[in-house]
N, CA, C and O of each residue as an XYZ file, in Angstrom:
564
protein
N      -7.641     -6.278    -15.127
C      -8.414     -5.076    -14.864
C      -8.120     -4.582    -13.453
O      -7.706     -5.424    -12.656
N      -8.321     -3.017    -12.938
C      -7.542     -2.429    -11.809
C      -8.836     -2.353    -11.785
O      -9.650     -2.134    -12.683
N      -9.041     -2.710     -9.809
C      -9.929     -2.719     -8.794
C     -10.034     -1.096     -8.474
O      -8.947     -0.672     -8.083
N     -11.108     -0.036     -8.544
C     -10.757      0.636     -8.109
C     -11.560      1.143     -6.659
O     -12.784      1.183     -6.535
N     -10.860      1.405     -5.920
C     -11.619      1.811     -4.157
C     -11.625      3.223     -4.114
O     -10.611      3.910     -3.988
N     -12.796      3.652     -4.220
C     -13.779      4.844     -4.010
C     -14.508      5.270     -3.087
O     -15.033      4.190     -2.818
N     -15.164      6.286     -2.074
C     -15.741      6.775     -1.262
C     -15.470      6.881     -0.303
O     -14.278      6.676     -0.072
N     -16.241      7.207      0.698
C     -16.019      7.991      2.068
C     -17.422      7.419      2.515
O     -18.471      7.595      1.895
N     -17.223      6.444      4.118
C     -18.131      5.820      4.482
C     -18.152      5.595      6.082
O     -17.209      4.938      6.524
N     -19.165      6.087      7.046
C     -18.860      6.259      8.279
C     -19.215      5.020      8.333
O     -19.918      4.498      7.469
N     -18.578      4.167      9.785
C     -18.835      3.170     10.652
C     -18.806      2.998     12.154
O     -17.873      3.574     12.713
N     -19.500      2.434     12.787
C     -19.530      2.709     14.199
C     -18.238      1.500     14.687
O     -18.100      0.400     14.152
N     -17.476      1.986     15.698
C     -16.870      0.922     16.308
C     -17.621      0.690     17.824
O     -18.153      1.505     18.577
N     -17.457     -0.552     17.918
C     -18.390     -1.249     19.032
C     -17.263     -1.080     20.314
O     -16.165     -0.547     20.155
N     -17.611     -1.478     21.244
C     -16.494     -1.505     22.381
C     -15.197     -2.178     22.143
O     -14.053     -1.725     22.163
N     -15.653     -3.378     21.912
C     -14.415     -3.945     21.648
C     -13.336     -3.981     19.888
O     -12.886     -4.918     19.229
N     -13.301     -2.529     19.711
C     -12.650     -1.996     19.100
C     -13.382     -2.640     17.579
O     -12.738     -2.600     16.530
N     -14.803     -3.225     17.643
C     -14.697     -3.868     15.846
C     -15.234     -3.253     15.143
O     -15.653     -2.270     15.754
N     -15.661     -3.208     13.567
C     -16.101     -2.295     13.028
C     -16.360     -3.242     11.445
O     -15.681     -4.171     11.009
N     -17.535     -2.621     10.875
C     -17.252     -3.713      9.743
C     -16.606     -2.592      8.291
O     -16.546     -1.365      8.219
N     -16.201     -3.689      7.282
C     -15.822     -3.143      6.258
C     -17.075     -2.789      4.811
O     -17.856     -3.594      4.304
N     -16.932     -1.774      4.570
C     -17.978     -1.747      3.810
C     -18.077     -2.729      2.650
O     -17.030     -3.141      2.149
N     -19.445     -3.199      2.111
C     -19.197     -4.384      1.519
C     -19.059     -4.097     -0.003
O     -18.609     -5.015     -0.689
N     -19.279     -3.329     -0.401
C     -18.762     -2.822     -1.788
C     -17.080     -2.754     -2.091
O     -16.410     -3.096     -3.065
N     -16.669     -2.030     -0.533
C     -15.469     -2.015     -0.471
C     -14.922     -3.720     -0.200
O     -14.427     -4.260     -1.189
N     -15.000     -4.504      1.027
C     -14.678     -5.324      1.232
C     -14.079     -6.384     -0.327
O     -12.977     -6.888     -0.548
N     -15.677     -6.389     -1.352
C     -15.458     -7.420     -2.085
C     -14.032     -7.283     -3.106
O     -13.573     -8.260     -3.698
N     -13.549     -6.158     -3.176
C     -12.431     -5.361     -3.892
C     -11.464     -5.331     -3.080
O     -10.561     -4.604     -3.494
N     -11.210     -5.916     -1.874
C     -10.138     -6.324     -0.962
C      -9.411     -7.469     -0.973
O      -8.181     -7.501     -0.991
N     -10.234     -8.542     -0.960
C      -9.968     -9.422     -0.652
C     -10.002    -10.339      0.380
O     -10.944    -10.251      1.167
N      -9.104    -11.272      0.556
C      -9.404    -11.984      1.913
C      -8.256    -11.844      2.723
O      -8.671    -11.508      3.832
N      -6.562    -11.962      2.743
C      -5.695    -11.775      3.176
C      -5.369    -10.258      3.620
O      -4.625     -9.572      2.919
N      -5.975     -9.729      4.862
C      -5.696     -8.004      4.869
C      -5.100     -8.108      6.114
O      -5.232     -8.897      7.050
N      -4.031     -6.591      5.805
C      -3.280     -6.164      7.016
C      -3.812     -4.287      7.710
O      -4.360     -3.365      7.107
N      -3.554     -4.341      8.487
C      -4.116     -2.748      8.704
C      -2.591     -2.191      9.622
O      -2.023     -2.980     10.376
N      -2.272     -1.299      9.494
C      -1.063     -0.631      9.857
C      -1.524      1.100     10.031
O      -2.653      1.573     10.161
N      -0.160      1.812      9.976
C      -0.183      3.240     10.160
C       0.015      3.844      8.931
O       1.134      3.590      8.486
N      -0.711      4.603      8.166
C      -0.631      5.482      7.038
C       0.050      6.766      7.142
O       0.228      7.488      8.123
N       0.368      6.888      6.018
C       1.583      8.262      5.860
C       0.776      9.585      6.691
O       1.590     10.493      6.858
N      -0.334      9.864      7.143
C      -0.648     11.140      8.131
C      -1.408     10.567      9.552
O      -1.054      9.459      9.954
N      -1.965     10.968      9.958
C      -2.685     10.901     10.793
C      -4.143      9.716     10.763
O      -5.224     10.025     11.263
N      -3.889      8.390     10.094
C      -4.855      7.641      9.683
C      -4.225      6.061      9.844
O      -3.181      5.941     10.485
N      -4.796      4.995      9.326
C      -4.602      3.913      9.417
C      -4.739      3.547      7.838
O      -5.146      4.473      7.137
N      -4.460      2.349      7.204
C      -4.594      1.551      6.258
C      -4.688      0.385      5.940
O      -4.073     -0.534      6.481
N      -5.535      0.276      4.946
C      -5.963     -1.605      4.913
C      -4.639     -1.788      3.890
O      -4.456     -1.170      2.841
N      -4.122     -2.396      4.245
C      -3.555     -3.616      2.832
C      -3.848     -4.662      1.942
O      -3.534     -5.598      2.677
N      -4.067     -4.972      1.328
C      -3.798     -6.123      0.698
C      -2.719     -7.290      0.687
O      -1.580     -6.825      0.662
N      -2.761     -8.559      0.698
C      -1.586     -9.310      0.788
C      -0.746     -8.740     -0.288
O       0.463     -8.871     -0.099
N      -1.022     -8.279     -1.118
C      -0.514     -7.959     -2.715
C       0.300     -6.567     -2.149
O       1.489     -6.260     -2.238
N      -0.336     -6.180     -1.809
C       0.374     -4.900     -1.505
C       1.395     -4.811     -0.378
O       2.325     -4.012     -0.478
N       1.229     -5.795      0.962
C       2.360     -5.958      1.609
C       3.423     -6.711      1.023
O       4.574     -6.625      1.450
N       3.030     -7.591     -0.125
C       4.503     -8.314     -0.357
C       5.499     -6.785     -0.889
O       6.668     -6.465     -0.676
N       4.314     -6.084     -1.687
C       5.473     -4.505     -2.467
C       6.096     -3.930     -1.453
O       7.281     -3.637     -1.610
N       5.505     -3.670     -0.320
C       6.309     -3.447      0.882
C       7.213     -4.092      1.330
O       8.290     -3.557      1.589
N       7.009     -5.276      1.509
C       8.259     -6.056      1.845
C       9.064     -5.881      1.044
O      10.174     -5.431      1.330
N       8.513     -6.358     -0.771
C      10.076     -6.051     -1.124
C      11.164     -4.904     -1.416
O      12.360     -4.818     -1.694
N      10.063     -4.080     -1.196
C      10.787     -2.559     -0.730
C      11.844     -2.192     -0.002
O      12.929     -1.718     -0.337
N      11.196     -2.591      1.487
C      12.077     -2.549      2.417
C      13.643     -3.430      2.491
O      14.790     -3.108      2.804
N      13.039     -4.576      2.064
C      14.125     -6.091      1.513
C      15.454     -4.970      1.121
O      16.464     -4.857      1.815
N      15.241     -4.366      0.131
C      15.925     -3.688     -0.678
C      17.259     -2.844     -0.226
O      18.402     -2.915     -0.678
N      16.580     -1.807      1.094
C      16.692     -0.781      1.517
C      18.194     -0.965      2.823
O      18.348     -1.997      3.477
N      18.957      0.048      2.919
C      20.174      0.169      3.947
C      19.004      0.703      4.825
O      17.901      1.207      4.611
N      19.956      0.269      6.207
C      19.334      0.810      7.802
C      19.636      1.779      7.467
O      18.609      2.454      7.537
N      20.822      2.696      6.929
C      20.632      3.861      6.931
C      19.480      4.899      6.469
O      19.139      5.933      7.044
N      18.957      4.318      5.228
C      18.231      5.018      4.705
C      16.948      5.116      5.221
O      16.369      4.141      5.700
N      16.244      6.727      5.129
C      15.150      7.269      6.008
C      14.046      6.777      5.594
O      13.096      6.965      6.355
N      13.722      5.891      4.117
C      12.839      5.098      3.924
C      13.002      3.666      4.805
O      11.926      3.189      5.167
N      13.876      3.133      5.085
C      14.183      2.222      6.232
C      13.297      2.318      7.300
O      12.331      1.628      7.626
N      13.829      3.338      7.797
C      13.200      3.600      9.410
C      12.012      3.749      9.017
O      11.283      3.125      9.788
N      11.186      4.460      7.887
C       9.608      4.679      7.919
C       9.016      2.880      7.440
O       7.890      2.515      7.781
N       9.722      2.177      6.844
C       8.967      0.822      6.763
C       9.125      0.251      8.464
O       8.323     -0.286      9.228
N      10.313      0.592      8.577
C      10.329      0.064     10.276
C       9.507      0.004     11.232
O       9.412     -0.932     12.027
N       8.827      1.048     11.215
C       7.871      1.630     11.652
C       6.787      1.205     11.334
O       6.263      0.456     12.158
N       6.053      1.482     10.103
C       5.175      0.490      9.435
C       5.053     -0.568      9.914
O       4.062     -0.713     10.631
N       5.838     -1.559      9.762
C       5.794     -2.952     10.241
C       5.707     -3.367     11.585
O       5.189     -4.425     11.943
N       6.162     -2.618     12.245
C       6.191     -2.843     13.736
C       5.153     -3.127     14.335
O       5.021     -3.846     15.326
N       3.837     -2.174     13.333
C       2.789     -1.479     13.916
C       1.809     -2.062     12.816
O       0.905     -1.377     12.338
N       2.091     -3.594     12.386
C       1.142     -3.838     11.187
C       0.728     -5.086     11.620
O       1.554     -5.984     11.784
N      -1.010     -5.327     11.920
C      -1.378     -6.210     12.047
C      -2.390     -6.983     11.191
O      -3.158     -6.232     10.590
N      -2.619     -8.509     10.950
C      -3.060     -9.050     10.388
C      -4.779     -8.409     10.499
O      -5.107     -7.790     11.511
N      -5.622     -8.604      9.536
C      -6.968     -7.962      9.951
C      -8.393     -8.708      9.253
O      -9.009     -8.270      8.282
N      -8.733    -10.010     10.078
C      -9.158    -10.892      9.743
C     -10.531    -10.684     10.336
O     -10.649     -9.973     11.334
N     -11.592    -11.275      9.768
C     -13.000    -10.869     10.354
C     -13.493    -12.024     11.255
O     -12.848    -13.070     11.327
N     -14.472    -11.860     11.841
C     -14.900    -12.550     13.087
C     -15.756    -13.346     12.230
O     -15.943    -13.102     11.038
N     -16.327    -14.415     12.952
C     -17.548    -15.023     12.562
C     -18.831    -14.225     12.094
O     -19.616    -14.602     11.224
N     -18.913    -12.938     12.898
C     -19.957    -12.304     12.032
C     -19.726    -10.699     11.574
O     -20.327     -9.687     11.934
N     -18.432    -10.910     10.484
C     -18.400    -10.446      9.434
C     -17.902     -8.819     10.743
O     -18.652     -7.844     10.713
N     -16.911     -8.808     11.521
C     -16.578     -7.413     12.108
C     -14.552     -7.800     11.971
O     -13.836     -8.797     11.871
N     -14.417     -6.605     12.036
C     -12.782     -6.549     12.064
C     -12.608     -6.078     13.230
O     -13.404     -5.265     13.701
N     -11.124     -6.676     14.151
C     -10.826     -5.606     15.234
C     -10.056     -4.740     15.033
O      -8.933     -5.178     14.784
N     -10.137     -3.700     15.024
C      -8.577     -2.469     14.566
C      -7.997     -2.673     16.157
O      -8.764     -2.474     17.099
N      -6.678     -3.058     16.367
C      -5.898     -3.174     17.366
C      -5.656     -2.203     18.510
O      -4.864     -1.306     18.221
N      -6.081     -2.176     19.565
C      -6.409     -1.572     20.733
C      -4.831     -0.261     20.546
O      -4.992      0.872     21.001
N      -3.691     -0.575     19.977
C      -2.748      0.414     19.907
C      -2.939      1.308     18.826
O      -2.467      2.440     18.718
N      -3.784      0.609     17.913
C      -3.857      1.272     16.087
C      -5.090      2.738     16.845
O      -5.131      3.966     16.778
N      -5.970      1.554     17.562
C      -7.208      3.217     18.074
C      -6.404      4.060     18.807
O      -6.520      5.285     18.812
N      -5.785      3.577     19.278
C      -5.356      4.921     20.423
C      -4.376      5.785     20.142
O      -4.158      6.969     20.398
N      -3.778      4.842     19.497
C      -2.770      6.172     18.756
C      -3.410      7.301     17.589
O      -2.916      8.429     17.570
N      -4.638      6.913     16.523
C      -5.469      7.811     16.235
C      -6.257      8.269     17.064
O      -6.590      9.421     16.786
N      -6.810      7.773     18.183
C      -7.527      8.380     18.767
C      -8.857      8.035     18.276
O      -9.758      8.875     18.286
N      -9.054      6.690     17.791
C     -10.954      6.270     17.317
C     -11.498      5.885     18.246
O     -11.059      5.014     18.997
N     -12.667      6.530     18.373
C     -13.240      5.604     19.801
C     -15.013      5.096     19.237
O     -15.497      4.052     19.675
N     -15.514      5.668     18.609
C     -16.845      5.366     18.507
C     -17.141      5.487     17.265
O     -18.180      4.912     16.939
N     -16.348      6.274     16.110
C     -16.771      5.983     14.556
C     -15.364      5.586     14.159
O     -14.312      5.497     14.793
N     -15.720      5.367     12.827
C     -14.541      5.855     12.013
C     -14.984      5.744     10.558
O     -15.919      5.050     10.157
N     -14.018      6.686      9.661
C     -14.590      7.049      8.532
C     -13.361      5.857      7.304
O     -12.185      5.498      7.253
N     -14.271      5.733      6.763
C     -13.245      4.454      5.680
C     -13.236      5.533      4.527
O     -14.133      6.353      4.328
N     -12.110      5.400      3.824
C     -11.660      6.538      2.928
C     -11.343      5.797      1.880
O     -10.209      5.342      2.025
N     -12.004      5.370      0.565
C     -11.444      4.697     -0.836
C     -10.054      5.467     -1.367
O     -10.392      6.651     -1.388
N      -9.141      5.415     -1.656
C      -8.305      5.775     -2.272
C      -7.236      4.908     -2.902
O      -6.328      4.335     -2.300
N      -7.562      4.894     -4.653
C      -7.516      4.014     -5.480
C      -7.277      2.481     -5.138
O      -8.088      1.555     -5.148
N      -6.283      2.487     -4.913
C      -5.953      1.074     -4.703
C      -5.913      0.507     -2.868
O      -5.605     -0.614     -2.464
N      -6.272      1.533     -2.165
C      -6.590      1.210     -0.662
C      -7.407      2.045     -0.127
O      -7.807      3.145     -0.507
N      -7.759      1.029      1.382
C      -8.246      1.778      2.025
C      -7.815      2.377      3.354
O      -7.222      1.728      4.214
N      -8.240      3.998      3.497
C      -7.829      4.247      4.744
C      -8.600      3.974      6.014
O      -9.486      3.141      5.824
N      -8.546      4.321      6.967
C      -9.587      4.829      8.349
C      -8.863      5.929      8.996
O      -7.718      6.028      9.436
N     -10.222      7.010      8.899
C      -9.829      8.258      9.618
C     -10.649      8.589     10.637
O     -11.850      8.507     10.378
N     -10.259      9.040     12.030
C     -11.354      9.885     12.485
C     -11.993     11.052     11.954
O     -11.336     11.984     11.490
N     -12.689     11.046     11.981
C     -14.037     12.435     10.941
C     -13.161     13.553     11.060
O     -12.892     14.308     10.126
N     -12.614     13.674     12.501
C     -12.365     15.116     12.497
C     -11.160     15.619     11.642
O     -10.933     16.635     10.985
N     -10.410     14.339     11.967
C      -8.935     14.505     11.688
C      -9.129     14.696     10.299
O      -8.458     15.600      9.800
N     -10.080     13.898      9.370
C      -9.637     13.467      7.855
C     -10.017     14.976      7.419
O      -9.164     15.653      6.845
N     -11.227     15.472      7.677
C     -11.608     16.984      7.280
C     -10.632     18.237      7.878
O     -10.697     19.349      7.354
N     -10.024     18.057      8.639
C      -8.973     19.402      8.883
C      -7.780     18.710      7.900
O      -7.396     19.652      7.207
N      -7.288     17.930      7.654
C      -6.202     17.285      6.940
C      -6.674     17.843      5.277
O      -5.972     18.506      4.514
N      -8.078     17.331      5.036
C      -8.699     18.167      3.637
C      -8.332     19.159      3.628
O      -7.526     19.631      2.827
N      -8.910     19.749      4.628
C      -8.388     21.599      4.335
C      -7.166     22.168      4.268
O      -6.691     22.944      3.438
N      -6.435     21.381      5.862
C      -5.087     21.901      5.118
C      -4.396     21.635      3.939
O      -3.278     22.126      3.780
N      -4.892     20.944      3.111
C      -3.945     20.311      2.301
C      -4.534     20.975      0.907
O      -3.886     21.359     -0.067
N      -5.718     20.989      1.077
C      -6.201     22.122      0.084
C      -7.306     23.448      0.070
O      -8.363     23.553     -0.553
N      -6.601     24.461      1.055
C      -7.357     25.224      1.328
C      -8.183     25.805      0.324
O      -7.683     26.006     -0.783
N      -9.887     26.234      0.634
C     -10.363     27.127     -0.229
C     -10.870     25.734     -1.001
O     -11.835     26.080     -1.683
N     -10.691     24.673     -1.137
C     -11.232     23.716     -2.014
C     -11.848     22.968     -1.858
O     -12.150     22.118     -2.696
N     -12.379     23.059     -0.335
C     -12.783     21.645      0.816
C     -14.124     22.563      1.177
O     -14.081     23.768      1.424
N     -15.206     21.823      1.159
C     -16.221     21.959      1.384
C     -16.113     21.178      3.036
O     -16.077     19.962      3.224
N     -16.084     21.974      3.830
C     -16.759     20.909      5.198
C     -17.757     20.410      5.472
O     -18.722     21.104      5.151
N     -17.993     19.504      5.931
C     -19.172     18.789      6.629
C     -19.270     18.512      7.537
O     -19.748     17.412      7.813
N     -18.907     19.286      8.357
C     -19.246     19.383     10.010
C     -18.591     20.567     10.506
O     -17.761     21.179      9.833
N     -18.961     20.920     11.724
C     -18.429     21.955     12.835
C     -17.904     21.221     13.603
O     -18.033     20.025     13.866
N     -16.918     22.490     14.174
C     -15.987     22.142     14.976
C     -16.544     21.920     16.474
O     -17.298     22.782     16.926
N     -16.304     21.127     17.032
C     -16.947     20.956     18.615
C     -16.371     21.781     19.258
O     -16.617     21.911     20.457
């Protein structure tokens, strides 16, 4: 049976970059997770299951080819994402700053993963991507 990961769920990150996983979401994860850079402007949880498909993806692939360089990338920038004693994850001091999270972040179900977006970013990314179809939920600062 396919796990499926659904919703949109704010979380606060604490100073030292942690944040927890939602637990509806969490139990549909698993225990082995990686968090890396997602195809726009966001981050992503993995699954061990899902990095081996990556790996053997890449396994596959010539340096030449432009899917190459984008796993390259990926990986470079992919860290293990293991919880603390009381149940917080750290998203990696380079993963925030290069999105730019500093005090929330929004966890995004999408089927088989999960993302993290900043609020602002994930709702202008909605719109552009489907104008006229996106209801906003917030103003612009």
């Amino acid at each position: 049976m396919r796990k499926f990961i659904g919703g949109t769920y704010k979380y606060q990150i604490d100073a030292k970059g942690r944040v927890r996983i939602p637990a509806k979401i969490k139990s549909l994860l698993g225990e082995n997770l990686y968090i890396s850079l997602g195809d726009q402007d966001n981050l992503v949880i993995y699954t061990e299951e899902m990095m081996d498909q990556l790996y053997d993806k890449y396994a596959k692939l010539e340096a030449s080819d432009p899917e190459y360089i984008k796993h390259r990338i990926i990986f470079a920038n992919t860290f293990q994402f293991a919880p603390d004693s009381q149940d917080r994850y750290q998203i990696p001091q380079i993963l925030r700053e290069m999105m730019g999270l500093k005090e929330e972040a929004l966890f995004v179900g999408v089927a088989n993963r999960l993302e993290i977006w900043r609020e602002d970013v994930y709702y202008e990314t909605l719109a552009r991507d489907n104008p006229g179809k996106v209801i906003r939920r917030f103003e612009a600062k």
